[in-house]
Structure formats: C-alpha cells, structure tokens
C-alpha positions as CSV (number, residue, x, y, z in Angstrom):
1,X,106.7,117.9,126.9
2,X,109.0,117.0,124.0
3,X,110.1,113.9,122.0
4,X,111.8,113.2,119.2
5,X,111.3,111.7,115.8
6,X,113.8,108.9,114.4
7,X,113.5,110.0,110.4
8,X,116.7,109.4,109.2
9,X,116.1,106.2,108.0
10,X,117.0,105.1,104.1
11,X,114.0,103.3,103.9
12,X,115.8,100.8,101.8
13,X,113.1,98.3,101.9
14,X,110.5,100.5,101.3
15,X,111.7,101.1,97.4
16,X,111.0,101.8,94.8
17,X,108.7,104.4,97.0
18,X,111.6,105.7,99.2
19,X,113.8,106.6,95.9
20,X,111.3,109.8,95.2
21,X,110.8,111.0,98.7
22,X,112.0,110.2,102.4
23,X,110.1,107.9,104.4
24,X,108.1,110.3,107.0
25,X,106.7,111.9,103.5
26,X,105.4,108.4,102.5
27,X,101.1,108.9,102.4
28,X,99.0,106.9,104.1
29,X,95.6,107.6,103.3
30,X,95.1,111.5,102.9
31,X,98.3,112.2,105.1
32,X,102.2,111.5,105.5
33,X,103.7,108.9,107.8
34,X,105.0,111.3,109.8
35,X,102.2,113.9,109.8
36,X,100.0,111.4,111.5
37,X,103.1,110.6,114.5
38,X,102.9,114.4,115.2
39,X,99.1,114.3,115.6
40,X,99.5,111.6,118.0
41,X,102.5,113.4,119.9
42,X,100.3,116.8,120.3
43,X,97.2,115.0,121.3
44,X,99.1,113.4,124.0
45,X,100.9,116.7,125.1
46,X,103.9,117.0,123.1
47,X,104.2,120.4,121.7
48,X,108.3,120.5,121.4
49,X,109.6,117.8,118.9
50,X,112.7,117.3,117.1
51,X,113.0,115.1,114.1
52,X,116.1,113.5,113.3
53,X,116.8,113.6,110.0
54,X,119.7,112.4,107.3
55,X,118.5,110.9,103.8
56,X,116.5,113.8,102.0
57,X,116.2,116.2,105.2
58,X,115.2,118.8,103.2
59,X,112.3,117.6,102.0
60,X,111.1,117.0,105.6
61,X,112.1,120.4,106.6
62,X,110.4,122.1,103.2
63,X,107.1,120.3,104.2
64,X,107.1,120.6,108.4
65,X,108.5,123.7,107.9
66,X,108.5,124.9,112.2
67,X,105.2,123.1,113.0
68,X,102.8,125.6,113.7
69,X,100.1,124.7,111.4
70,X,99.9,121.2,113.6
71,X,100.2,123.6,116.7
72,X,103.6,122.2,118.1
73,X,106.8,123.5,118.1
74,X,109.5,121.3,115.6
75,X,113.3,121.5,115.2
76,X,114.8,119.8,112.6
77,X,118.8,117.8,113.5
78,X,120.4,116.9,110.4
79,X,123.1,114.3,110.9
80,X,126.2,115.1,108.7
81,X,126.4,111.3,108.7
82,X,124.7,108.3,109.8
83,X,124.3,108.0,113.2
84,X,121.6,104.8,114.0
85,X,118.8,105.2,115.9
86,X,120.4,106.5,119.3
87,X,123.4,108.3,118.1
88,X,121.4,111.3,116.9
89,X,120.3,111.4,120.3
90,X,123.4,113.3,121.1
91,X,123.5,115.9,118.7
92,X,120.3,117.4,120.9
93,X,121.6,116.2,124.3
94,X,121.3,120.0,125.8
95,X,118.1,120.3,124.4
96,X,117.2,117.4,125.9
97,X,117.1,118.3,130.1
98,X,114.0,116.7,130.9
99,X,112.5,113.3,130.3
100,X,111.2,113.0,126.5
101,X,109.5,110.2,124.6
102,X,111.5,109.3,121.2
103,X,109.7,107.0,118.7
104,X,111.0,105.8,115.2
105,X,109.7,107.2,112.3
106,X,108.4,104.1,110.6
107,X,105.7,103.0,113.2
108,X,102.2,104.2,112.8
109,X,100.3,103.4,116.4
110,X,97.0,104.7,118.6
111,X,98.9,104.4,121.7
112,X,98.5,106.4,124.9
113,X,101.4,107.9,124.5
114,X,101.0,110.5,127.9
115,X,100.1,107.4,129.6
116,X,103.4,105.6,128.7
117,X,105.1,108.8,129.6
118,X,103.7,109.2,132.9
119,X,104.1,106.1,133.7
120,X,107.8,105.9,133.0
121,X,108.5,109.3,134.7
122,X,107.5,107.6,137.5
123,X,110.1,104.7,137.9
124,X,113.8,104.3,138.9
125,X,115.3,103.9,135.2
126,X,116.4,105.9,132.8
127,X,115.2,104.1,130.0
128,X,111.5,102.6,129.2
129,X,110.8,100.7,126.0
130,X,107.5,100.2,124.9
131,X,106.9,96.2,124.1
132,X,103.9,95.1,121.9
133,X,102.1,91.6,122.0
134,X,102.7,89.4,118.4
135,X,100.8,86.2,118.1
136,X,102.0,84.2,115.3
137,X,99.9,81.0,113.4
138,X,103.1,78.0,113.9
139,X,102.3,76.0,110.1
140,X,103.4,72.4,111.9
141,X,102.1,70.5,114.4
142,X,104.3,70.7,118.1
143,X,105.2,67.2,118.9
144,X,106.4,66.6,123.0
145,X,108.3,62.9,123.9
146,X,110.8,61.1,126.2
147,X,112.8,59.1,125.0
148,X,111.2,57.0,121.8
149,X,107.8,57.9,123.3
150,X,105.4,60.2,122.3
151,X,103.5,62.1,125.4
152,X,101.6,65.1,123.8
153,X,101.1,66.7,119.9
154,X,100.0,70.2,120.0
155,X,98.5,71.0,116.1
156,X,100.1,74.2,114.7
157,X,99.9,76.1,117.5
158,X,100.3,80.1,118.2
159,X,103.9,81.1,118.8
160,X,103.8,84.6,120.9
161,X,106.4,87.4,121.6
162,X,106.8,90.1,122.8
163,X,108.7,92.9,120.2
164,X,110.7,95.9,120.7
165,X,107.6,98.4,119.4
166,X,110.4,101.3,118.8
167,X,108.7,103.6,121.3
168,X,110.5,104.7,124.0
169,X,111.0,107.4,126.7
170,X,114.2,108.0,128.3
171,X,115.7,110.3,131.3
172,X,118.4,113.1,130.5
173,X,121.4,111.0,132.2
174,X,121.0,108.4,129.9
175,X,122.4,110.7,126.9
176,X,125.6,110.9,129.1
177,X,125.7,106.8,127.9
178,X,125.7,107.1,123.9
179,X,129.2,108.1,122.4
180,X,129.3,111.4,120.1
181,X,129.5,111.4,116.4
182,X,129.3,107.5,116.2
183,X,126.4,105.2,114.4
184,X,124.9,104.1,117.5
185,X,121.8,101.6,117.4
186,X,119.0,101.6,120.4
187,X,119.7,97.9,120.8
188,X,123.6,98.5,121.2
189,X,122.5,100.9,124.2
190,X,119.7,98.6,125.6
191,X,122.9,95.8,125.1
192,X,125.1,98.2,127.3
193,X,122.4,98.8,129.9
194,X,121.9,94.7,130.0
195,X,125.9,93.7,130.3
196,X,126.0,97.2,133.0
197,X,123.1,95.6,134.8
198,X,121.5,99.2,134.5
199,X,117.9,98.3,135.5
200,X,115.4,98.8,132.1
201,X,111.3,99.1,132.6
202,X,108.7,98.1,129.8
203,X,105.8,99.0,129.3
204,X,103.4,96.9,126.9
205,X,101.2,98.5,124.0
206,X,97.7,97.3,124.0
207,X,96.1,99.8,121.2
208,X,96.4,99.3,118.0
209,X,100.8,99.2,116.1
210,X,101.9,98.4,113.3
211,X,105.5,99.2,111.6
212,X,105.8,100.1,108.1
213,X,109.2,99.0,107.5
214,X,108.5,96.5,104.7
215,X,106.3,97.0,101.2
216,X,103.6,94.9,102.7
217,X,102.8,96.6,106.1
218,X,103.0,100.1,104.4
219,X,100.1,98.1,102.0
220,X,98.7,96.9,104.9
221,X,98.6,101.0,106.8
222,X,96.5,102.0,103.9
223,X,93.9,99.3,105.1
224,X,93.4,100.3,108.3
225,X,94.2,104.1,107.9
226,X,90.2,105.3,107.9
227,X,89.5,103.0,110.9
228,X,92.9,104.0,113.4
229,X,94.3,107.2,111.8
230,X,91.5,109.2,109.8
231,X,90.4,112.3,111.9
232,X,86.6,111.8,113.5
233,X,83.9,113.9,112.9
C-alpha cells in the first residue's frame, strides 16, 4: 500500500527550531517527527511512501536515505517551488494508480491508519478526510432569552468541533482534479469538491492526535511521547 508524506512545510511557526533543520527532523523524545509517521505507516501496511519535500529536502533525503532500515520503500519529490499541500500531489500522479493515504507531516497520531484505509477503499468517493473530536472549556457563562427575558444561563460551557485532522486517503481520479505546477491547498480541493457537489466521506479519529504546528504542541509531543510513541518492550 503506499502514501505520502506532506514535508515541505517552512515550519515558520515552529522557529527558532525550524531555522537549523526541517520540520520532519524535529525530535520528539529519542526520534524525529517524521521517523515516528513512518513507523505508524509500516505497522499499518504501508511499505511504498513518498515524502514531499521543499524547505531543506536534503536533509530529509541524507537522513531517510531509501527507507530500508525502517523496512519500507521511500522516494523522495522535491518541489522546485512551493506547491501547498495538494499540489505536490501531482508531481507523483503516475506513481499514484491505486488508492493511497497522504498525511501532513506535522501531526504525530496512534490512529488505525489500515482501518481508515479500508474503510475508505470501500465507499463511492474519491476523497476521505479523517475528522478528529476537539472539546474546548468556553471562559463565559452562555446566556439564552426572548425578548428582555432571560429563559436559560448555561456556566462556561464546552464548545465542541469537529477539525480537519490532515489525514486523508484519496482515489487516483481525484489527481486528474489538482492543476499542475500550481500552490494548491487540500482545503482549495475539498472547496472545489463542495461547490462541484462531488460527494466527500469522513471518517473520525478516536485514538490519540495531536498537531505540532505551534511551539507549544511540539512542547506538549515531548509529554506524551513515552506514553503514545515510545516503542514497547
């Protein structure tokens, strides 16, 4: 099975950490970022992965070299520019003849990944995203009334959503939809499936996700790295 890894990132808001080394290469506990994404991908069956890079790619390429000492088989696509998070999509579109799982290269997760994958193999779209639970402390008090009256106060209470976890797994004609050599975002292309009314599944998360976009979740991954990502003995 094969998927691809989003690692072209800046990592702008990751400095002054990023300005050394690419994000992927970030550690977390005893491994990098991206080290512990393609531990995840292999356990779930995902030998062939490509990683998307741009910012640094050779120091991703230096350190994965072709994979083998994490038994799978990696490619390395180097944008010659920035292309967003689908655009580089297309630089592997004939490499890319069967349904694959693609996942950005900042999120750390324990999800069931084969699961997920199985699971959207086995619907009528050709895009499934994976969706992930936030429940969120509201600091004021919720105050309901008609007219002058007051009819109901609700004290600070949980605000939920449901986020885009940047996880997904997409069929082969969808490529066809993402214009060449063009900076391309996953949410322009979920936009364009939307307006098309191009049907979209989800499928929701339930392990344990966090993305390590900001200084404070990459603090917070080195918390809960021996618990979620160190390996058992």
């Amino acid at each position: 099975m094969k998927a691809v890894i989003l690692a072209g990132g800046l990592g702008t808001r990751l400095k002054p950490f990023t300005s050394a080394i690419p994000k992927p290469l970030l550690p977390v506990g005893e491994k990098a970022v991206m080290e512990i994404q393609i531990e995840l991908l292999k356990k779930h069956g995902f030998t062939d992965i490509f990683v998307a890079t741009n910012y640094k790619s050779n120091y991703i390429e230096n350190f994965f070299k072709d994979g083998s000492r994490y038994g799978v088989n990696l490619r390395i696509s180097k944008e010659r520019k920035r292309l967003g998070t689908a655009g580089p999509l297309k630089l592997i579109e004939k490499e890319l003849t069967e349904p694959f799982v693609v996942i950005n290269g900042d999120i750390l997760t324990s999800a069931n990944l084969k699961k997920m994958f199985k699971f959207a193999v086995n619907t009528d779209t050709f895009l499934t995203i994976a969706i992930k639970k936030e429940i969120t402390p509201f600091a004021f008090g919720n105050i309901t009334f008609e007219g002058d009256y007051v009819t109901h106060i609700e004290e600070k209470p949980d605000l939920t959503f449901f986020i885009l976890a940047g996880i997904y797994v997409m069929k082969p004609e969808i490529l066809k939809l993402i214009p060449p050599n063009r900076y391309y975002g996953m949410d322009q292309l979920i936009q364009y499936l939307l307006k098309k009314k191009i049907p979209i599944t989800k499928y929701e998360i339930k392990e344990y996700w966090l993305d390590i976009g900001r200084l404070s979740d990459y603090e917070k991954a080195q918390g809960v790295y021996k618990k979620h990502f160190k390996d058992k003995k």
